[in-house]
C-alpha positions in Angstrom: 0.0 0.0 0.0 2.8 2.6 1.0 4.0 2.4 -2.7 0.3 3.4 -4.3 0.2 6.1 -0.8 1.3 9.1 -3.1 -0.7 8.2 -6.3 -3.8 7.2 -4.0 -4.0 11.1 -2.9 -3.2 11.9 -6.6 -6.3 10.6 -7.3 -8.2 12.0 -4.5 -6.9 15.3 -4.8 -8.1 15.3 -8.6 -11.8 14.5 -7.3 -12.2 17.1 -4.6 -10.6 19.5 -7.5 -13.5 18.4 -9.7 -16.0 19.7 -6.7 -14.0 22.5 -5.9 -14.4 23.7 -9.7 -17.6 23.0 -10.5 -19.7 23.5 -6.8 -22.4 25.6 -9.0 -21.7 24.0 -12.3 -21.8 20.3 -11.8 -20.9 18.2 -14.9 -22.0 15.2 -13.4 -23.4 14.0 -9.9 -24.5 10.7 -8.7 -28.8 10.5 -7.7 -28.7 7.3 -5.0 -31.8 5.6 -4.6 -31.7 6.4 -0.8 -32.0 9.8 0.7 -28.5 11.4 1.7 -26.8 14.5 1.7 -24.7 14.3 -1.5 -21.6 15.5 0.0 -22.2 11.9 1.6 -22.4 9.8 -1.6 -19.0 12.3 -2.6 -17.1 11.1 0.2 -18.1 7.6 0.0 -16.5 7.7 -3.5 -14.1 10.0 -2.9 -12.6 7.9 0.7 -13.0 4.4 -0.7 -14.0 3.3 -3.9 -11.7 5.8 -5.9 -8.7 4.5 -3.2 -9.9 0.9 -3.3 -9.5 1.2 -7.1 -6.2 3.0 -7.3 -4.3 0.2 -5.3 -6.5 -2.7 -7.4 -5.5 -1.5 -10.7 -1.9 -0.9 -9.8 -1.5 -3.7 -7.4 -2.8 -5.9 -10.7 -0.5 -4.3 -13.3 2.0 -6.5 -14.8 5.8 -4.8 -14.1 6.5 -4.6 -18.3 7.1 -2.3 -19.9 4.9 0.4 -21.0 0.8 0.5 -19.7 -0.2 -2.9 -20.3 -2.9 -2.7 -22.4 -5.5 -5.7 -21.7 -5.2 -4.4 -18.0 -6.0 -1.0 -18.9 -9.0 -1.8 -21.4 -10.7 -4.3 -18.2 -10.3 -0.9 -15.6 -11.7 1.4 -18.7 -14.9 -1.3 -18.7 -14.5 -1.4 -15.0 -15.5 2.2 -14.9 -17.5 2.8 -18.0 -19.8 -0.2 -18.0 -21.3 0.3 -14.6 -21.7 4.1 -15.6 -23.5 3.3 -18.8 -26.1 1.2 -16.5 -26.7 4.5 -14.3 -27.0 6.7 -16.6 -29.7 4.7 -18.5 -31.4 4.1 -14.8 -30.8 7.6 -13.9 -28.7 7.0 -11.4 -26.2 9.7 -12.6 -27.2 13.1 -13.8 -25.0 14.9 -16.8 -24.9 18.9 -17.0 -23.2 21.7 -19.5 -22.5 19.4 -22.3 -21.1 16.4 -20.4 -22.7 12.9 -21.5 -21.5 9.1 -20.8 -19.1 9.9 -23.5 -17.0 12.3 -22.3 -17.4 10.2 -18.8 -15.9 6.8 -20.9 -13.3 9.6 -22.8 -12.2 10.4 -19.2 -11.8 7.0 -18.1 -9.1 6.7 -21.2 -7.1 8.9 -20.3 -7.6 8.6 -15.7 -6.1 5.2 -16.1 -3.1 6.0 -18.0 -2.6 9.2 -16.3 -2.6 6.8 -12.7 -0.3 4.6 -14.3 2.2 7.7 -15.1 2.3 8.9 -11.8 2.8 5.9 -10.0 6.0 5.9 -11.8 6.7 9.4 -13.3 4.6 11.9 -10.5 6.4 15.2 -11.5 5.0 14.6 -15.0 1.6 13.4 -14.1 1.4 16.4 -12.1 2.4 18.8 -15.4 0.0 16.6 -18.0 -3.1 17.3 -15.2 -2.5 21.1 -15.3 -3.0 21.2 -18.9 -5.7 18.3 -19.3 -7.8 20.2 -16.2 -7.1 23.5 -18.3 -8.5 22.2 -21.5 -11.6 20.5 -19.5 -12.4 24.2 -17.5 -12.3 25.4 -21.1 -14.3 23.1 -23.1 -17.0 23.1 -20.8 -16.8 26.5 -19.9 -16.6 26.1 -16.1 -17.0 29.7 -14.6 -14.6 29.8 -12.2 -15.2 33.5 -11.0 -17.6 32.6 -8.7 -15.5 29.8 -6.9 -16.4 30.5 -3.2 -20.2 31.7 -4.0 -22.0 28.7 -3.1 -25.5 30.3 -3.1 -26.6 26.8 -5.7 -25.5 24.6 -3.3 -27.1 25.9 -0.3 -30.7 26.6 -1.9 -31.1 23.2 -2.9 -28.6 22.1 -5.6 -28.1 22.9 -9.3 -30.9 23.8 -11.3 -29.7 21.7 -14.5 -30.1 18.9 -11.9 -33.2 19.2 -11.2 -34.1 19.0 -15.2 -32.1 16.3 -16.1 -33.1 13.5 -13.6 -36.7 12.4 -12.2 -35.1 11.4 -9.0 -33.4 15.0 -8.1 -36.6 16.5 -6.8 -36.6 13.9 -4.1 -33.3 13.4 -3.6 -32.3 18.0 -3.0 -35.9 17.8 -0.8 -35.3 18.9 2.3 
């Protein structure tokens, strides 16, 4: 475990970026079938399936040379498949131009980019700064309005509420 520690936070530290950069302009947001506070849901992905996943896929890839690709394809499906089956329940709800698509693009390039900085952190850390630039960009995430967090205290979102039948119930309260 101590040699996935670094790349484990990596990871983390990328996902709390994502909610950091997007509190009022979610791409993407889980809707659970039962009734918690989201930030819940967040850290239950955030604290252990993202970590749990981390040290699986590198604790399974084989020490050759380059990204082995077989391995990489499996945690790609790993990811994507389960996604796919969400989005089509309505388990996960897609804002500002994201889709399953970009969500299955993203896995392409998260597993490779895990793989890099288990071995080459520095330039993990210089690829993420320009892949997270282009992303901000391409879907126009305002980040003016950072620490206003007037959306997520009145209730959530308002693309959520349009995009998934579940939102109503689940942003009650």
């Amino acid at each position: 475990m101590d040699r996935f520690h670094s790349t484990v936070l990596y990871m983390i530290s990328a996902n709390v970026l994502y909610f950091v950069f997007t509190t009022n302009y979610l791409l993407w947001a889980f809707v659970p079938d039962v009734p918690l506070y989201p930030i819940l849901n967040e850290l239950l992905y955030t604290l252990i399936v993202f970590p749990c996943s981390v040290v699986l896929f590198l604790k399974g890839c084989p020490e050759e040379k380059g990204l082995p690709v077989w391995h990489y394809l499996k945690w790609v499906a790993f990811f994507a498949v389960p996604e796919a089956l969400y989005a089509y329940t309505g388990h996960i709800a897609y804002g500002h131009g994201w889709s399953w698509g970009w969500s299955a693009a993203f896995d392409l390039m998260m597993f490779p980019m895990l793989w890099l900085h288990s071995r080459r952190p520095v330039l993990a850390y210089v690829l993420s700064v320009g892949i997270t630039t282009l992303l901000l960009l391409l879907f126009r995430v305002p980040l003016a309005g950072l620490m206003e967090f007037d959306g997520a205290t009145s209730g959530g979102p308002d693309w959520f509420t349009l995009t998934s039948p579940l939102s109503a119930w689940f942003y009650e309260g």
